[in-house]
N, C-alpha and C positions, 0 to 999 in steps of 0.2 A: 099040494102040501098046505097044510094048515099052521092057523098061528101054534096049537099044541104039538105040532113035528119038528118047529125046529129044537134042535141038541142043543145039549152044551159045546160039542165040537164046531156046528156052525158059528155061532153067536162069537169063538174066538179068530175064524178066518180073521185073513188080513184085512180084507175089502169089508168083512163086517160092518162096521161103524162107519163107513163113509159112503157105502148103499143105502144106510136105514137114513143118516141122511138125505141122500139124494132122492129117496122115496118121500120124505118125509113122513117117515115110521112105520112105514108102508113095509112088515117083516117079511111078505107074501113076496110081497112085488123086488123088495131087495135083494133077496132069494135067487127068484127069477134073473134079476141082471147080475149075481153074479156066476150063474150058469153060462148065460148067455155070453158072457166076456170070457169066462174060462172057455167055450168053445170056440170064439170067434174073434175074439181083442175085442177093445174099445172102441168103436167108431169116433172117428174127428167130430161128431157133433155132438158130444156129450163132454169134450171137453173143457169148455168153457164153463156150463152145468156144473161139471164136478170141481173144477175150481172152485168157484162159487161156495162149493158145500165144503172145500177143504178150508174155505178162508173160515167159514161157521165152526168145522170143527177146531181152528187153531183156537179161534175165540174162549172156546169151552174148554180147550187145555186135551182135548183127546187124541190130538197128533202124537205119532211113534216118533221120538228122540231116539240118538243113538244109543245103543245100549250099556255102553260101558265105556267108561275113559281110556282110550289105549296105554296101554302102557309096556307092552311087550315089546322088544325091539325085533324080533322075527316076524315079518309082514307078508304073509299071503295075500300078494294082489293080483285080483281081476282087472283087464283093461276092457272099455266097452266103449265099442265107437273111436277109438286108439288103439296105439302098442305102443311096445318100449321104443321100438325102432323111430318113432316121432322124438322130436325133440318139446314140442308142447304137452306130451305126458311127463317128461320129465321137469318143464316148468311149473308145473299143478301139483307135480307132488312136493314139490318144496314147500308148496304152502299148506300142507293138510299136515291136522294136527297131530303128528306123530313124534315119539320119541330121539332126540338127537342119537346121530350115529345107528339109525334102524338100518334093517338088513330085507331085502324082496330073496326070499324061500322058496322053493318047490311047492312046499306044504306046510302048513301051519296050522296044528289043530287049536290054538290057544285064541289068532288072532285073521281074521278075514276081512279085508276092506275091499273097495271097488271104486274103481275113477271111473266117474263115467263123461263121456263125451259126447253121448250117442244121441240124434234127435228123437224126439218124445215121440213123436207118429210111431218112429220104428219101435220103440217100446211096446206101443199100446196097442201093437200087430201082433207079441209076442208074449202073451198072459202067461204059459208056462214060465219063461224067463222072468217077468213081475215078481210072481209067487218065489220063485229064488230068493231075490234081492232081500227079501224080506228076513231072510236065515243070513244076513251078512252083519259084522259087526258095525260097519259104516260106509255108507256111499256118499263118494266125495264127490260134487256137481258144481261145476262155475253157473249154472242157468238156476236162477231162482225158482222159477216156473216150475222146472222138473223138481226143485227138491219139494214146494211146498205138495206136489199131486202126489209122490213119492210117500210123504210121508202119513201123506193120507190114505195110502193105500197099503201101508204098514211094513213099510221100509225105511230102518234109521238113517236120514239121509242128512247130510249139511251141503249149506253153500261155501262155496271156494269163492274169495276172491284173490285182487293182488294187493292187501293189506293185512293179510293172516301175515303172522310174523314167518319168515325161513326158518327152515326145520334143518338146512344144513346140509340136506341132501345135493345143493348145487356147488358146496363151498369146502368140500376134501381137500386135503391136504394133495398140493402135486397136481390139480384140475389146471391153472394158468399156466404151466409147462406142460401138462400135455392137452391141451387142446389148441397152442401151438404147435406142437408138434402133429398132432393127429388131424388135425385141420385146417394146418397155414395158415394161420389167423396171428394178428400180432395182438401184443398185449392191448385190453383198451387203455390202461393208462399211458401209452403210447400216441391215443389219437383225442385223448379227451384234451378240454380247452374251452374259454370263451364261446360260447353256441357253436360246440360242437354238434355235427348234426349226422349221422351214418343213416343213408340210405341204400334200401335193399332192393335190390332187382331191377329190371331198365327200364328206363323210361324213354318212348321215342321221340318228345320232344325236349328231352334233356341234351345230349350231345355230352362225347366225352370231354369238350373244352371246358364244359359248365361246372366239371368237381373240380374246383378248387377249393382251399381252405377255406372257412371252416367245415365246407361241406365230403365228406369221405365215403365213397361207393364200391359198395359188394353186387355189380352187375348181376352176376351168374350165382347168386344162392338161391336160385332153385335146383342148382345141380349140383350142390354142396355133396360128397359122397359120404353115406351113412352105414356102414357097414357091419357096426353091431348096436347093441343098448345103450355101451360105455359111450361111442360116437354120437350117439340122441343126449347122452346128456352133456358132456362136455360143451356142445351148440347149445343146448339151452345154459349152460354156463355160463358161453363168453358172450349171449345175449343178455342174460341177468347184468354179468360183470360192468358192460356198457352201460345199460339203463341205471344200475348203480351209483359209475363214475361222473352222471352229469351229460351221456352221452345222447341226443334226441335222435331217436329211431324213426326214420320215414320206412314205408311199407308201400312198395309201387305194384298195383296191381297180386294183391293178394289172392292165393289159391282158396277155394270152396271150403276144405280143410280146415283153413287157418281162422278164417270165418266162422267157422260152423263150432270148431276147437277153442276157439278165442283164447290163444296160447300168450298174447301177446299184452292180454291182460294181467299176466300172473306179473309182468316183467316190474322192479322197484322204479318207479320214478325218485330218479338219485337228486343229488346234492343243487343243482342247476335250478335257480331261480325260475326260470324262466321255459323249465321243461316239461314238456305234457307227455300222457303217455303213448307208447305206438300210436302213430299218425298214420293211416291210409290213404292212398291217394289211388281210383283204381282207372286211370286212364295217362296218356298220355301227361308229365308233367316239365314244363322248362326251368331248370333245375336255378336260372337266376328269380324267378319268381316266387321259390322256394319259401325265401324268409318273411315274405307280405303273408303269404297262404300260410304259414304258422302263428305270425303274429295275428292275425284275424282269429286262427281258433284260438291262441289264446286268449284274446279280449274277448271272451264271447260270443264269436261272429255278428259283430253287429252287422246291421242296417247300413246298405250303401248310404253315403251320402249322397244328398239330394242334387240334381243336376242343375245346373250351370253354363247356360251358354255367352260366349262373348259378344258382345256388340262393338266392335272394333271400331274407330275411325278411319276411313280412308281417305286418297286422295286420287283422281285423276289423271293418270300417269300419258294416255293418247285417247283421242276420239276423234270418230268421224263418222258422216254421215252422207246418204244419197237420197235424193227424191223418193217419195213413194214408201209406204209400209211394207212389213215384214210383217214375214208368217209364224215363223218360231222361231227359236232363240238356242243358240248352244251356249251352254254356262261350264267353263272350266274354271275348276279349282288347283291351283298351280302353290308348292314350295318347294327349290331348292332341286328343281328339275329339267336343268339347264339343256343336257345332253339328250334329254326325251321329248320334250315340248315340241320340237319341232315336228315328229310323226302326229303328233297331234292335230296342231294345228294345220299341216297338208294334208288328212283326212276330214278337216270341215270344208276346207278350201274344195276339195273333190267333190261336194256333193251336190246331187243330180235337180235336188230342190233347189229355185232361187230365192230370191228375199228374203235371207236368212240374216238375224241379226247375231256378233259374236262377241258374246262376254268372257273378258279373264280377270281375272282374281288371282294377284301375285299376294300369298299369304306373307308377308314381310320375310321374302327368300335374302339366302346373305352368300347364296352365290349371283351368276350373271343372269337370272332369270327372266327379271324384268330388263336387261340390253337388248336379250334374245328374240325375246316377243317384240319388243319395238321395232330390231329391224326386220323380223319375218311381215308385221302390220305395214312399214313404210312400201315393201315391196306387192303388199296380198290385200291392203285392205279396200280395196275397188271391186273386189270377190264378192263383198257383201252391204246388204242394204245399211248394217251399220256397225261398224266395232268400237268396243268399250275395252279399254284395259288400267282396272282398280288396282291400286298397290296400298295395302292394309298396312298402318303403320305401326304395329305391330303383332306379331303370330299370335294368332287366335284359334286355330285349328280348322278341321274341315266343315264344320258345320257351321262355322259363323261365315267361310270362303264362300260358301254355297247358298248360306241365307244373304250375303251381299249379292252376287250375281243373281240372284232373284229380284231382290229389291228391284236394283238396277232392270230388269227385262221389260220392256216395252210390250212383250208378247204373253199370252195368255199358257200358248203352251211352249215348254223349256228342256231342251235333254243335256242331262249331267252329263261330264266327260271330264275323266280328272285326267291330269297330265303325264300319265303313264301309260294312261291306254290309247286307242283310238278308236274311228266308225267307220264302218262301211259304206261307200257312195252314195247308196241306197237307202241309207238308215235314217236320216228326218223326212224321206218324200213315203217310205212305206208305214212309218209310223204318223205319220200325219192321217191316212188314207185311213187309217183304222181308226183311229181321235175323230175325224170327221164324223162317223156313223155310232160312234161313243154315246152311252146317256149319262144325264149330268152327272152321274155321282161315279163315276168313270178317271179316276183322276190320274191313274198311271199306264201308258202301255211300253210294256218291257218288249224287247226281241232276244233272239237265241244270242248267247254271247261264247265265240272259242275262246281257249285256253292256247297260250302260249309259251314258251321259254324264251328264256332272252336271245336262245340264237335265231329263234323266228319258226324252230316247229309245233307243231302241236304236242300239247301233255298229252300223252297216252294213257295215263291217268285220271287226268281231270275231264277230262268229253268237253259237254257242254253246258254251260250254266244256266243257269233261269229258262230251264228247259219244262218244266212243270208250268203250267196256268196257274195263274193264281184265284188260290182259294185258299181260306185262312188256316183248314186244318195244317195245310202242306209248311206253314211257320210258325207250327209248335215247338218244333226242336230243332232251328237252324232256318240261317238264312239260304233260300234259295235264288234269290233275285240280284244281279247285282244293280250295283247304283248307274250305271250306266242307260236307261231309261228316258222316255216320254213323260214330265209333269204340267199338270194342270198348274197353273202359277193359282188359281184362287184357292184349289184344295192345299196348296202347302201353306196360304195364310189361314186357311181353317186352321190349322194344327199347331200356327205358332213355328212355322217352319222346321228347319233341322234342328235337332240338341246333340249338344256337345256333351260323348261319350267320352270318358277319357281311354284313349287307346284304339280307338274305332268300332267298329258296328252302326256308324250314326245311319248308314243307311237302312238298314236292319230295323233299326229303332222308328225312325222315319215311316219306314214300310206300317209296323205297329200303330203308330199314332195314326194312319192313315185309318185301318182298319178301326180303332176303335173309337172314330168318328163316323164310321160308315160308307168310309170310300170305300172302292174296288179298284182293280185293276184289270187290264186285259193282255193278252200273248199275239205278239206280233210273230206268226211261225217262220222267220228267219232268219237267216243267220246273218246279225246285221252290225257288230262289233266284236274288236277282239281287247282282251282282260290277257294283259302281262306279266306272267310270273317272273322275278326278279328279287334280287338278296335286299335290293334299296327300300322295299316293297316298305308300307306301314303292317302289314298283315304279318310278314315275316319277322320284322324287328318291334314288332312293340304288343299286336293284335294275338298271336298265339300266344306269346310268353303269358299276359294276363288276362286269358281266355277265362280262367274261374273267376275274376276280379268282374269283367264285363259279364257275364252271363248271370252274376249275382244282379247288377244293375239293371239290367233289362227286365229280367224274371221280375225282378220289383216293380216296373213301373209298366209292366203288363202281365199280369197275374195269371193270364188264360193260358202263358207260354207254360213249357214245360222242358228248360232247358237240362239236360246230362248235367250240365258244368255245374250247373247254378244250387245246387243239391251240396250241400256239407261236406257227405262223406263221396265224393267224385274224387 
């Protein structure tokens, strides 16, 4: 074909003016692509390209606007990528600009619009479909992207968002008695208040003890039942009706749909100072941590604050000493763990290594912790080459417990053991044996650690931990190691020691600064302590609840991780 063959029928296709574009006037070659799309769709890599050329033609004023102001109240609509039977197409049409009190028709030869939902790939697979849109009176799209390629491709298209005024389709007379009725739901002005906050769907580390006021849960709306149109909108009703009254909408683990739909966009952020809109949360959430993880998105998520570790004062609560040096050192970190200390401290007394030196660190416990320890020491302490028991005057947390029984060690190399766990007989004489043969830059050897419950079996669940080698890929997204380890005492003063995480991880973090000093570590392949799951645990009561609070911190202060949590929208 030549430039004399093209018609006046070509030159008004729809794709016309946004091929001579994308040719750059190239009538031959624009020709050619829009053959080639009408037999074949658009290939994903032209569409960036055509964007490009659709922003050029906005510039120029040659983009297709809708064609007419609706004004009919009989609405032939097309759903695309939805149905009625969604509750998020019925959120979307409240916002599109249509006549109060309109009517959805069979047929409507006066007026045709189109909501569309549908991802742009699948479009742009289906050029017959294209060529439609373009015979519609209005296609309605919350995705910018799609309207502006849309309408460079000669379809009247607008964007939706949730700030088009309500058109009233959600606000009929008689909707708040029956969508009580029709779907056991109570009024929201029943539940609104003070940060009120309705969260949808479950989360597993909420618990149902965790909804209490102001926080109010609809576990099971994903199995809300939807039975005709009237029931899709009525839900997206008493969802408007909420986000209205003031109500903060949490979304736990949202469907692909709802994602992809972004229904929850249309919803009004109501009267509530302090409300944002649908919040997602798409993993486990502990529903007391709730109100930190909203207040953060509302200030903007800033920037952790910067870390802080304490430097405590102590004092010298026992010591004693025997002739002759030690080998290595156990460093336990002790608060408030009266009832457990003792399997502790009878698992260093067992061990097969001698001239072992043993450090405790009573975090300024305010049960009998440090009695306990002193008369287990009066009885044990000829076991070893020498015991130290520091009592911090007052709680500083575990990383400053851990940076004093360092201070304090005599020996070069040190293994952590906090006072809930214990070691295995075996476990400083076979970590020592691999430290021996270590090169300098060697600074931790870990062994296999089981899992326990507090009645003394194994988690069937949990296996075994720090069961991986270490290699720094394997601590991009999660700690595999526990603190329970072989340290170098000079590598943890590279690093400035432990820091104080608030809430825990400090081993995690520790691990971190190791690596990005350039320590390594080594696998001791046995199984040579055990890690006690327990309700008293810090993991349990303080570590999961602000699992996003700490994975924010870390992610910061090592860049290379790449935690789940630590991500916004987690």
């Amino acid at each position: 074909m030549t430039k004399a063959d093209l018609s006046e029928p070509l030159v008004q296709h729809p794709w016309w003016k946004l091929c001579l574009n994308f040719t750059s006037g190239d009538s031959e070659l624009a020709w050619q692509y829009i053959q080639r799309w009408q037999e074949h769709g658009i290939p994903k890599e032209h569409i960036e390209p055509l964007l490009a050329s659709s922003t050029a033609l906005d510039d120029s004023g040659a983009l297709h606007p809708p064609k007419t102001q609706i004004k009919n109240s009989n609405i032939y609509l097309s759903c695309f990528g939805t149905s009625l039977l969604d509750w998020q197409t019925h959120a979307w049409l409240q916002r599109c600009n249509l006549p109060a009190e309109f009517q959805l028709v069979d047929n409507s030869k006066e007026t045709r619009i189109g909501l569309n939902l549908d991802r742009l790939e699948n479009w742009l697979a289906r050029p017959e479909s294209l060529l439609t849109l373009s015979h519609f009176d209005c296609i309605w799209d919350p995705d910018p992207t799609r309207v502006t390629l849309f309408r460079a491709l000669g379809i009247p298209a607008e964007t939706l968002n949730g700030k088009h005024p309500a058109n009233g389709w959600l606000d009929r007379q008689g909707d708040a008695d029956d969508a009580m009725l029709t779907l056991g739901l109570p009024h929201p002005l029943s539940l609104a208040g003070n940060d009120a906050v309705l969260i949808l769907g479950t989360s597993d580390g909420g618990g149902a003890n965790g909804l209490q006021p102001p926080l109010h849960g609809w576990p099971e709306f994903d199995n809300v039942q939807i039975k005709n149109e009237n029931s899709a909108r009525l839900l997206a009703h008493w969802l408007e009706h909420c986000s209205r009254v003031g109500i903060q909408i949490v979304r736990i683990n949202p469907t692909d749909q709802e994602l992809e739909r972004r229904g929850f966009e249309s919803l009004t952020i109501g009267r509530a100072p302090v409300q944002l809109k649908a919040q997602f949360f798409h993993s486990a959430l502990d529903y007391s941590a709730l109100s930190d993880e909203l207040t953060w998105r509302r200030e903007g998520r800033p920037a952790p604050i910067k870390v802080s570790t304490p430097q405590p004062n102590s004092s010298t609560t026992w010591e004693s000493r025997k002739p002759g040096s030690s080998c290595a050192t156990i460093c336990i970190s002790l608060h408030n763990y009266q009832e457990r200390i003792i399997t502790a401290l009878e698992s260093t007394k067992a061990q097969t290594q001698k001239a072992i030196e043993l450090i405790i660190v009573d975090d300024a416990s305010t049960d009998d912790s440090t009695k306990t320890c002193l008369e287990w020491l009066h009885g044990n302490y000829n076991k070893f080459n020498r015991t130290l028991l520091l009592r911090h005057h007052q709680n500083s947390g575990l990383a400053a417990a851990r940076n004093t029984a360092f201070h304090a060690a005599e020996n070069d190399w040190c293994f952590v053991l906090d006072a809930d766990n214990h070691i295995h007989p075996q476990a400083i004489e076979r970590c020592l044996q691999i430290a021996k043969y270590a090169n300098e830059k060697v600074a931790v050897v870990h062994p296999l650690v089981e899992r326990i419950n507090e009645a003394g079996l194994k988690e069937e669940s949990g296996g075994l931990i720090s069961g991986l080698s270490w290699q720094q890929p394997h601590f991009m997204d999660s700690n595999y190691i526990d603190a329970m380890a072989l340290v170098r005492k000079t590598s943890w003063k590279a690093v400035n020691g432990y820091s104080h995480i608030e809430d825990g991880w400090e081993d995690y973090d520790f691990w971190c600064k190791l690596i990005d000093a350039g320590f390594h570590g080594l696998l001791c392949p046995q199984v040579l302590a055990t890690y006690v799951c327990h309700s008293k645990s810090m993991i349990g009561n303080r570590t999961n609840r602000n699992v996003r609070r700490i994975s924010r911190t870390l992610q910061s202060r090592h860049p290379w991780l790449d935690l789940p949590m630590a991500k916004g929208d987690a």
